[in-house]
N, C-alpha and C positions, 0 to 999 in steps of 0.2 A: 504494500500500500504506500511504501515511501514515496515509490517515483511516479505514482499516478495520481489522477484527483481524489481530495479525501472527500469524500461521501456521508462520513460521521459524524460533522457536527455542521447543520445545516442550518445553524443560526448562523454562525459565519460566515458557512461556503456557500451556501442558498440565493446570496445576493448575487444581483450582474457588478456591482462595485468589488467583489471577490473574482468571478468568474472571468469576467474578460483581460484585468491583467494576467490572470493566470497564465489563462490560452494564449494571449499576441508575448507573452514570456518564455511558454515555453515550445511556442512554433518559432520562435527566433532563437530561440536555441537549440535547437534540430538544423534550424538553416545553416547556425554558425559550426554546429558540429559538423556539418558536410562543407563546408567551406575549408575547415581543418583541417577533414579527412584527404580530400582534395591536392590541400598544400603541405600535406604532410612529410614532401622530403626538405619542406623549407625549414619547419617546423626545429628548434633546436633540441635536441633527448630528453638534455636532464632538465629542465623547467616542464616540461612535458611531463617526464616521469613524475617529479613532483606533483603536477596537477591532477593527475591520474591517480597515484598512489591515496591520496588525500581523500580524492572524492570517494573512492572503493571503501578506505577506511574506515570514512563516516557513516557511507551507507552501514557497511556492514555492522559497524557500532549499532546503529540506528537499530537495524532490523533485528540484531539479537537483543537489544533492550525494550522491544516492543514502543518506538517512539512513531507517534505518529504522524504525518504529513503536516501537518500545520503546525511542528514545531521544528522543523528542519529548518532551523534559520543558520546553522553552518555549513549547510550544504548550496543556500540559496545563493550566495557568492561567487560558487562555481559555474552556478547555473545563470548569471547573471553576465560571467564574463561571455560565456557562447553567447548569450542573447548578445550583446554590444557588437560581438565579430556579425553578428546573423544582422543585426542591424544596418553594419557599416558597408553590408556585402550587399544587401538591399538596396542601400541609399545609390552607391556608384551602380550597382544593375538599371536603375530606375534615372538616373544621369547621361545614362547613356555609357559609360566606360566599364573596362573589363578590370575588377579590383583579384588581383593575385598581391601575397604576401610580399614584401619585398624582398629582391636578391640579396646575398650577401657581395 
């Protein structure tokens, strides 16, 4: 239940002032994680690994301590950087330019 919508407390999640950042958050962090995947020999390992290691970690914190989705607030950081890449990868698609990562 970490990584999908929580559905269990529908005083909170019940609203569209809940629900639609949700979604335009986490479809832009779908976009941003295939923009990654994409530029992933630009990509440098270890901040990478770092990023990866992290997120795995907490989830899996999370999920053996039974926390539930609406209290994942350190994981939402992670989640928040893909939305900005998913963002920025948006914005130049919709500009008209092809945005790849930059060379070294």
């Amino acid at each position: 239940m970490l990584w999908v919508f929580d559905w269990t407390d529908q005083r909170v999640t019940g609203s569209a002032a809940y629900r639609v950042p949700w979604v335009a958050t986490n479809l832009l962090a779908v976009i941003g994680l295939v923009i990654a995947w994409r530029n992933r020999r630009k990509i440098v390992p270890a901040p990478a690994g770092i990023y990866v290691a992290a997120a795995c970690l907490l989830t899996g914190a999370y999920v053996l301590t039974s926390v539930h989705a609406r209290y994942r607030m350190h994981i939402e950081p992670f989640v928040f950087m893909m939305a900005a890449l998913g963002a920025v990868g948006l914005w130049t698609r919709i500009r008209g330019d092809t945005w790849r990562l930059p060379d070294d």
